[in-house]
C-alpha positions in Angstrom: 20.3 6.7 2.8 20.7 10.2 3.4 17.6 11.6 5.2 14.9 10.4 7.3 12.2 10.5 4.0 14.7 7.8 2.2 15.2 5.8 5.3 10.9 5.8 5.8 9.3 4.4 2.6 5.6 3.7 2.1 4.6 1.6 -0.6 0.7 2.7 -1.8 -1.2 0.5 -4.8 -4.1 -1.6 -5.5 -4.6 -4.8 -3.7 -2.1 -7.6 -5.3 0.6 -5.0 -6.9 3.0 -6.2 -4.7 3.4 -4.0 -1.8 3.7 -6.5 1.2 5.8 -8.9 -0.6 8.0 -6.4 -2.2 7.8 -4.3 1.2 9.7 -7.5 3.2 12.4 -7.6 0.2 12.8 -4.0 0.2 13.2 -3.9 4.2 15.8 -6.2 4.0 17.8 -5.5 1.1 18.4 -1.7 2.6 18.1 -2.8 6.2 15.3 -1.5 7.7 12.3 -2.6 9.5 8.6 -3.8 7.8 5.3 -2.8 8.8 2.2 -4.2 7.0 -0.8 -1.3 8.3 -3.3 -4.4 7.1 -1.5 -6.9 9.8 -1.7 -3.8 12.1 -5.4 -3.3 11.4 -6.4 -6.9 12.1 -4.2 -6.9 15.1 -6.2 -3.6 16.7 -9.7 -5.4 15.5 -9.5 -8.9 16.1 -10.2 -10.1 12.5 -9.4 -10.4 8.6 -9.6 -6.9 7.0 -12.7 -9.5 4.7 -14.0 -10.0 7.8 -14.2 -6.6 8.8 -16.1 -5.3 5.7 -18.5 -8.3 5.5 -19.7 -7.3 9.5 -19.7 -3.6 8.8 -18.5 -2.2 5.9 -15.6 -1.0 3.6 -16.6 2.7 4.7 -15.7 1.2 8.6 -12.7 0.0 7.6 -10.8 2.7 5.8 -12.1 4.8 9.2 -10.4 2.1 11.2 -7.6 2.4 8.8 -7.4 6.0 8.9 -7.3 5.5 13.0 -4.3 3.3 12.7 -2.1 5.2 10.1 -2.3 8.1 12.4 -1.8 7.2 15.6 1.2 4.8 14.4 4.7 5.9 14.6 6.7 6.3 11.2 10.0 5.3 12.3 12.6 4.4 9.5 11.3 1.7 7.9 9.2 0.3 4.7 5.2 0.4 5.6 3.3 -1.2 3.5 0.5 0.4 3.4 -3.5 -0.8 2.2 -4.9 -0.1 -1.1 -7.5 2.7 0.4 -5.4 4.9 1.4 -5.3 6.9 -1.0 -9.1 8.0 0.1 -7.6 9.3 3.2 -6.0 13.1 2.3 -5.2 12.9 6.2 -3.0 9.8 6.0 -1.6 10.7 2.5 -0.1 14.2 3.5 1.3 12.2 6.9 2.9 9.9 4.6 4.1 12.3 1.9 5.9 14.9 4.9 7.0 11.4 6.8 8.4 9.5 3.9 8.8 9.0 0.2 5.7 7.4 -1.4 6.3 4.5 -3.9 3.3 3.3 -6.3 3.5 -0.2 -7.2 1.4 0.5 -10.4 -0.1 -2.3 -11.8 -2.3 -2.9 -14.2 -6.0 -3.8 -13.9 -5.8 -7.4 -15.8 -2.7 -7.6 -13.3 -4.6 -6.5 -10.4 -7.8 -8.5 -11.5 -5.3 -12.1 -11.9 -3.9 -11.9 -8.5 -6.7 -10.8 -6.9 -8.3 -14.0 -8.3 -5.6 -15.9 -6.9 -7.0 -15.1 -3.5 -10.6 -14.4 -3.5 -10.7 -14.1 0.4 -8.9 -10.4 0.2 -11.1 -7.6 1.5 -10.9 -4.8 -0.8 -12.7 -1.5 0.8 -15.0 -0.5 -1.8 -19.4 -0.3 -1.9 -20.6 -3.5 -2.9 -21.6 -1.7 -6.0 -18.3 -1.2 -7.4 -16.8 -3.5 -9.8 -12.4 -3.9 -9.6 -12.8 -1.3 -12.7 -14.3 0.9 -10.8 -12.1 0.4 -8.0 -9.1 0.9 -10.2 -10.2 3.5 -12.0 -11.2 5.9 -8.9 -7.7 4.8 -7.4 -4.9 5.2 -9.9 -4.8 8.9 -10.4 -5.1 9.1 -6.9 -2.2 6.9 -6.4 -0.1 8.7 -9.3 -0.9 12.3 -7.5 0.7 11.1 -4.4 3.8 9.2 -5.6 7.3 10.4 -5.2 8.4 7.1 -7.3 6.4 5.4 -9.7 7.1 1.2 -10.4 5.4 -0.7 -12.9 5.2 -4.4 -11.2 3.6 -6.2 -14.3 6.3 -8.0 -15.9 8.9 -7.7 -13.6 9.9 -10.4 -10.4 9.3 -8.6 -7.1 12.9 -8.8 -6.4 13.8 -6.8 -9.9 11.3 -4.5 -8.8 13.1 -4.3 -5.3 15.8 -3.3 -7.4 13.7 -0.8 -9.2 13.1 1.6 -6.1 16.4 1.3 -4.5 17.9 2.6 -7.9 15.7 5.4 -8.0 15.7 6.1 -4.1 19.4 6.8 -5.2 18.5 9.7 -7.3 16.0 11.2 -5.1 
């Protein structure tokens, strides 16, 4: 890894595309340190990010979000980052000048499965909004942001591991 961007790598996608579990194989297969911004925001608050939302609101936590991804260091490492924030043009142009941006793209009967595999995940939406909604408000937003783009449906998350290292190579 040649520069500080390809030795700092932020993974951004919907909720169950893969980024945390990916994000620890990723770490260690290029040798870098993990940070999960979702542990970090339970850390800071005291609770799940569900239990966040169901006491205040999504709108609460992608400001305590916000708050986090800002004032943490980007040293050179793999960040796993949550599934808002892309709604954050503040965080996104940190991220994009501190690192390359990776979308683990997914796609929504993907997303929509594993998300039913755990039911307890806070997702920062309105109430109002169904996943499609979600998804569908997210994915360009994702897309305009990413240096590399991953498809994570069909493939294990270590083949997709393999995936971004390949094309970190060509960056």
């Amino acid at each position: 890894m040649s520069n500080s961007r390809s030795s700092r790598i932020s993974l951004i996608g919907m909720p169950g595309s893969g980024k945390s579990t990916v994000g620890v194989l990723l770490a260690k297969r290029i040798g870098l340190a993990f940070v999960d911004t979702d542990i970090l925001i339970q850390e800071q608050e005291q609770a799940t990010l569900a239990e966040i939302i169901a006491r205040s609101s999504a709108f609460v936590l992608r400001e305590i979000e916000e708050q986090v991804l800002l004032d943490m260091p980007i040293t050179d490492s793999v960040i796993s980052t949550g599934g808002s924030v892309v709604y954050s043009p503040a965080i996104m142009e940190r991220l994009s000048a501190a690192s390359t941006v990776v979308y683990l793209r997914a796609q929504l009967e993907t997303v929509d499965y594993r998300i039913s595999l755990a039911p307890d995940r806070g997702i920062a939406s309105p109430g109002n909004h169904t996943l499609e909604d979600v998804y569908n408000e997210r994915a360009p937003r994702y897309e305009q942001y990413s240096d590399i783009v991953v498809d994570v449906d069909h493939d294990t998350p270590e083949a997709i591991t393999g995936q971004i290292i390949a094309q970190l190579d060509t960056l």
